[in-house]
C-alpha positions, 0 to 999 in steps of 0.5 A: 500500500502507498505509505500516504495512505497508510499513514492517513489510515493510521493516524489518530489524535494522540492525547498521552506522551512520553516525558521523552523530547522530540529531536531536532531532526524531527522537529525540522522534519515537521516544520518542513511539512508544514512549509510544503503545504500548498496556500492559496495563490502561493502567499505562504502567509502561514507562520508557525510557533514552536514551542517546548511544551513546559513554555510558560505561554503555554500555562497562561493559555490553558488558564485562559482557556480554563477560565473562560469555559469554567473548567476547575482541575481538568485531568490534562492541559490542553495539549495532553503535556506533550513535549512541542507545541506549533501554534500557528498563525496567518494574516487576519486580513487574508480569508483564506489563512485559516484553510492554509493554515489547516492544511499546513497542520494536516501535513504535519500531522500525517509527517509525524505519523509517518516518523512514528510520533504522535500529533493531536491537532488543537483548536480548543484554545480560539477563544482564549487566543482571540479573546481580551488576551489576544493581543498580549498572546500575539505578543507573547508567542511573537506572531508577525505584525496584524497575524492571529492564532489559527490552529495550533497541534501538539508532537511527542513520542505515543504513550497510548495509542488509539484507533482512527475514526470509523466514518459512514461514507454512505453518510457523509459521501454524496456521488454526483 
């Protein structure tokens, strides 16, 4: 079978993580994916923040994130404490930066499938990334100039594993 596929097949949302760090190559070999996405019309407005997973922005965020929603003592962070985080983000004037940047994190996501590691990709922090803290988590996370939050994904070696999503293509598939 193509490893595409397989890998696509395989993948699923990683929420458990080895204490063990992810190596530079592979860090590199997953921004890289993430540079090779296609955007629309070739802007290649996509910025990408890397970051270790005991940065203290990350704490703030999951704070926010908390606080917004009412949520006390929750059993993980937001990233599942895994050890790199991408946050990233695309012009806020350009419509198409949150498609580009979504298509960036799937690359990324399936990269990291294919290397063995584990991804979960992450949008629960919206809120607290364009909320009153925006600016100040813009600042923080050094987004270039009028950039905001799209997507974020969370990387590290699989401590549990779990099985991909069934679908129901019958459902969800309409031939034309």
């Amino acid at each position: 079978m193509n490893q595409v596929i397989e890998a696509i097949e395989k993948r699923s949302s990683t929420r458990g993580y080895t204490d063990e760090p992810l190596s530079d190559a592979q860090i590199n070999a997953l921004i890289q994916a993430g540079l090779q996405a296609p955007t629309a019309a070739n802007r290649q407005e996509v910025h990408f923040t890397v970051l270790k997973g005991n940065h203290p922005i990350l704490k703030e965020l999951e704070d926010e994130k908390n606080r917004l929603r009412d949520i006390v003592s929750p059993a993980h962070n937001f990233y599942y404490e895994a050890p790199t985080v991408v946050i990233l983000s695309a012009d806020s004037t350009y419509k198409w930066g949150s498609l580009d940047a979504g298509i960036a994190v799937e690359n990324m996501a399936l990269a990291a499938e294919g290397l063995g590691l584990g991804s979960l990709i992450i949008g629960c922090i919206l809120d607290a990334m364009q909320g009153e803290k925006k600016a100040h988590f813009a600042a923080a996370l050094d987004f270039p100039a009028d950039y905001e939050y799209k997507i974020a994904i969370a990387f590290g070696h699989k401590a549990v594993t779990k099985e991909p999503h069934t679908y129901d293509a019958d459902v969800q598939v309409t031939y034309l």
